[in-house]
C-alpha positions in Angstrom: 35.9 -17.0 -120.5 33.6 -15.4 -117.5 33.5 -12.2 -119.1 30.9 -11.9 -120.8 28.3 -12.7 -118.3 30.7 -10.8 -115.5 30.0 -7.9 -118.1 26.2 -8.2 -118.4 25.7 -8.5 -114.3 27.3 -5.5 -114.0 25.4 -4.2 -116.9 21.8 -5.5 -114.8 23.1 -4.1 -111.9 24.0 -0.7 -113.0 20.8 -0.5 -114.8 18.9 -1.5 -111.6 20.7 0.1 -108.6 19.1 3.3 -108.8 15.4 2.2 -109.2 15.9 -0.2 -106.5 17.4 2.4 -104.4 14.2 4.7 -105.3 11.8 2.6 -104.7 13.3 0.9 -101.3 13.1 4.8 -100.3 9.8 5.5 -101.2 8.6 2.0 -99.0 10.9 3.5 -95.9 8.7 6.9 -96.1 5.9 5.1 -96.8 6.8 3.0 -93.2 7.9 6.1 -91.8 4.2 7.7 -92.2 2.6 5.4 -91.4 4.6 4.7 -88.2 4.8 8.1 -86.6 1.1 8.6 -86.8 1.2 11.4 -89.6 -1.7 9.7 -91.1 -4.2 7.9 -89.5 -4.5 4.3 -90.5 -7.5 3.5 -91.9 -6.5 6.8 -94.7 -2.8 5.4 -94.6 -2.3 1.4 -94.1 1.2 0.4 -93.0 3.3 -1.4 -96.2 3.5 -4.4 -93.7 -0.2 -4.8 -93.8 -0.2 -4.1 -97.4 1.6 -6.8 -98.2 0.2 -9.3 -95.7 -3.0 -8.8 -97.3 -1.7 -9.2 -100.7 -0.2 -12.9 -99.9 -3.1 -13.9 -97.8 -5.7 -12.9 -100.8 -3.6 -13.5 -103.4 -5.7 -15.8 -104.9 -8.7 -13.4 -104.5 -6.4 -11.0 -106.5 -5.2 -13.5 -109.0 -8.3 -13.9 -110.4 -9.2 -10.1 -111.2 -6.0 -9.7 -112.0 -6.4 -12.1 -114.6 -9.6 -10.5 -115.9 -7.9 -6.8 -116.2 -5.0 -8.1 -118.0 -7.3 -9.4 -120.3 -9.3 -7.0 -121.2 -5.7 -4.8 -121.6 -4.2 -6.8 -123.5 -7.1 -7.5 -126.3 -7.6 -3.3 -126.1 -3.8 -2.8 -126.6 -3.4 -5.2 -130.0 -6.9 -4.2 -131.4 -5.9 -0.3 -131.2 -2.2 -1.2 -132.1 -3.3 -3.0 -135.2 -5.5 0.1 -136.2 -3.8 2.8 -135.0 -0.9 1.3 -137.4 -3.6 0.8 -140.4 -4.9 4.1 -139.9 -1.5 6.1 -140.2 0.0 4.4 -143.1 -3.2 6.0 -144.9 -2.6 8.8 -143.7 0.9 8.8 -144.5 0.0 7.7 -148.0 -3.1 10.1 -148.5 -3.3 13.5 -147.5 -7.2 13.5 -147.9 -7.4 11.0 -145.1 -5.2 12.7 -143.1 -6.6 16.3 -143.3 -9.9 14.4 -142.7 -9.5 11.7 -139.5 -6.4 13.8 -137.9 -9.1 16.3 -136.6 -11.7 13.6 -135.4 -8.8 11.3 -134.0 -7.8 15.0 -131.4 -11.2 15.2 -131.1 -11.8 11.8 -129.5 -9.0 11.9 -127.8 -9.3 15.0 -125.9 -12.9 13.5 -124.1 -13.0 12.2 -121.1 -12.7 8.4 -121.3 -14.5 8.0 -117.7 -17.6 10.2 -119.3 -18.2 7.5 -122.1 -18.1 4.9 -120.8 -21.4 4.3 -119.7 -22.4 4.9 -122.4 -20.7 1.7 -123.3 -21.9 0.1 -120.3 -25.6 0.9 -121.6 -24.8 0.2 -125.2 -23.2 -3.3 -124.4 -24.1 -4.0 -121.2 -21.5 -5.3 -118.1 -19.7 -7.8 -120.1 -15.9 -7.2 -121.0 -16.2 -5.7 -124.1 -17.1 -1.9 -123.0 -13.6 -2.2 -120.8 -12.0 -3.3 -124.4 -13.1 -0.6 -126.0 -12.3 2.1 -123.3 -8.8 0.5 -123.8 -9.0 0.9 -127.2 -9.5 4.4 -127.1 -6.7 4.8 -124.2 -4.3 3.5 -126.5 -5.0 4.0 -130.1 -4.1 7.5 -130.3 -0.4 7.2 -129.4 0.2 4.2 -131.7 -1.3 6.3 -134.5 1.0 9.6 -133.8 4.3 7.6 -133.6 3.4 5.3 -136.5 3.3 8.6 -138.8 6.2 10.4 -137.2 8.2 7.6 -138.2 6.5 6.9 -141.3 7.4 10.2 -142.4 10.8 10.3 -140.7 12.4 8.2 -143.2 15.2 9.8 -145.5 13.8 11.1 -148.7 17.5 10.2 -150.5 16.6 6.6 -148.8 13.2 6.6 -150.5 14.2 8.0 -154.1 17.1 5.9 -154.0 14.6 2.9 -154.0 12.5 4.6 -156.3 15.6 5.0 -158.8 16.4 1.0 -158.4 12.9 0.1 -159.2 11.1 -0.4 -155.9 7.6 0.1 -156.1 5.2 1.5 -152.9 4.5 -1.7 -151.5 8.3 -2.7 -151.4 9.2 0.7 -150.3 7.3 0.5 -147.5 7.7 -3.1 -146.5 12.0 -3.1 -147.2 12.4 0.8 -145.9 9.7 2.7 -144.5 8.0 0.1 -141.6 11.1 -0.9 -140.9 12.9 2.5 -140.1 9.7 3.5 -138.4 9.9 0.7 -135.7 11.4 2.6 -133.1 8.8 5.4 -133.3 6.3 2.3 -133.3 7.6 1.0 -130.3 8.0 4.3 -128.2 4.3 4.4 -129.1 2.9 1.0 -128.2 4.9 1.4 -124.6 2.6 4.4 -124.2 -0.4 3.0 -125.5 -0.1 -0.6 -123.1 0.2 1.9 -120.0 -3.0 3.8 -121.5 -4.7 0.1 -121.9 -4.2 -0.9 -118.5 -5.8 2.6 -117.1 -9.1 2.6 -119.7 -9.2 -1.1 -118.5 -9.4 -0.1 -115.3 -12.0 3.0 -116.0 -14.1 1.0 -117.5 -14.3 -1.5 -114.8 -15.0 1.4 -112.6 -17.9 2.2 -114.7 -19.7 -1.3 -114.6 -18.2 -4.7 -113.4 -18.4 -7.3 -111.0 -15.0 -8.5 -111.9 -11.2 -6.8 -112.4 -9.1 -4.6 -110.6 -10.7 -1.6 -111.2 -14.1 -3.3 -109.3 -11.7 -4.6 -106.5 -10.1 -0.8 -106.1 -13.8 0.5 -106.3 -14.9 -2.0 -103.8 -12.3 -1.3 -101.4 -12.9 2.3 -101.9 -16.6 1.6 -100.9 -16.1 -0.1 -98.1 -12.8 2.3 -96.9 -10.6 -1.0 -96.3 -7.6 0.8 -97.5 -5.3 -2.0 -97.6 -7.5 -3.9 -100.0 -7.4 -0.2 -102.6 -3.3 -0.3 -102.0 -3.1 -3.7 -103.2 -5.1 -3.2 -105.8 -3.2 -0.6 -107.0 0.1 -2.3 -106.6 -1.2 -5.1 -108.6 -2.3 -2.7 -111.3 1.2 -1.1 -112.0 3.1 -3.9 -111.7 0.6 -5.3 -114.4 1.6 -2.1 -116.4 5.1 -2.2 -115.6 5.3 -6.0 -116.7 3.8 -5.6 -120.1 6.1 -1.9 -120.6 9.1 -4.1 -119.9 8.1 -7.3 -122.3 7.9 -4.5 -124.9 11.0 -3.2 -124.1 12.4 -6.2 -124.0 10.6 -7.5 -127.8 12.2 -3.9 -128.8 15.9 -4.7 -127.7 15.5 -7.9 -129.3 13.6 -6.4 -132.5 15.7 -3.7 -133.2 19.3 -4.5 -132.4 20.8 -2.0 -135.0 19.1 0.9 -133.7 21.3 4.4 -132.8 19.8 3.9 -129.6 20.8 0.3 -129.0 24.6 0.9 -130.9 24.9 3.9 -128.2 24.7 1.7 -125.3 27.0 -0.9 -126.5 29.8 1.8 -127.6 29.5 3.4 -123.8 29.7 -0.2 -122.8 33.0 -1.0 -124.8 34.6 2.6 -124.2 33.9 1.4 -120.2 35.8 -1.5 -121.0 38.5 0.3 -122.9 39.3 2.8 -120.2 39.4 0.2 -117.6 
């Protein structure tokens, strides 16, 4: 009757082990360095000190922490919300494809950190240049993978539902969006890393609030353990929203090959054992 969840801790911990092991590593060189006086310690603080300081100004943290995740999260759904409306016309028009695929390279080859001041000077030092600087992090992937799997779909699939009397908006809602949601999501767990890093470009740019004004700060002022906790709290910001979209995928998108291919490795485990 304890199988099951005997099976899925094993599952967790096989799934873990190795990044645990990896990043338990990288904190014993980190230790090590710091240690042996490779690297003095105002350029290198110890991960001891790190970490005191991050419980000790936690609160401190909390707040800008609050501010960036913001500002990351609002940029992530508006350019996930566009980036999908803007590829189903282009899927479904080749004039607006031919048109806004060249100006949607084009914006995303410039430099985010060059812009944004203008943004800054356009809307002044309020959270909504940060927003869009997200929005521009993170549209561009969302809009790729949208029409890759838009367009993925199996023509038999779609003039099957054209021969059984499916019209466009059927098609798209019964076959097409559907069997494009694992391109979505490979997208969208791009795009919510992206969000977190234009957040924190434009906070760079002009703010008196976020992490990207607490790692500029710290930068300023060369306390070096205040800049590594900083940027410890801003990946494990990005890390936590990739893995609740992992997670909303796995629970999405159950019948995926890639979801079917780790339960039938799982069960061929179980069957050799």
């Amino acid at each position: 009757m304890n199988t099951v969840p005997a099976d899925r801790w094993r599952g967790l911990v096989e799934r873990t082990w190795r990044p645990a092991a990896l990043l338990a590593a990288c904190l014993a060189i980190w230790h090590l360095i710091t240690v042996t006086g490779l690297v003095e310690a105002y350029l290198v603080p110890s991960p001891g000190k790190t970490f005191d300081l991050l419980i000790d100004k936690w609160s401190y943290l909390w707040g800008h922490t609050w501010v960036t995740t913001y500002e990351t999260i609002l940029g992530f759904v508006i350019a996930g919300v566009l980036g999908v409306l803007v590829a189903v016309a282009m899927v479904y028009s080749r004039t607006i494809e031919s048109t806004a695929y060249p100006l949607l390279l084009f914006a995303q080859v410039i430099p985010k950190i060059a812009i944004a001041p203008l943004f800054v000077v356009w809307l002044g030092f309020g959270f909504e240049p940060k927003v869009i600087v997200a929005v521009l992090m993170a549209f561009f992937p969302v809009v790729i993978s949208t029409v890759t799997g838009l367009k993925s779909v199996d023509t038999e699939m779609l003039e099957l539902a054209s021969t059984m009397g499916g019209g466009p908006v059927k098609t798209f809602v019964k076959i097409r969006f559907p069997a494009a949601l694992p391109h979505l999501f490979a997208g969208l767990k791009v795009a919510v890393t992206l969000a977190v890093t234009g957040a924190v470009v434009g906070e760079f740019v002009g703010s008196n609030e976020g992490l990207g004004y607490v790692i500029l700060q710290a930068n300023g002022n060369m306390d070096t353990p205040m800049l590594f906790a900083g940027l410890i709290v801003t990946s494990f910001v990005g890390v936590l929203l990739f893995l609740l979209l992992d997670l909303a995928e796995k629970l999405m998108l159950p019948w995926h090959a890639s979801r079917r291919g780790a339960a039938v490795t799982t069960l061929l485990a179980k069957g050799g054992s």
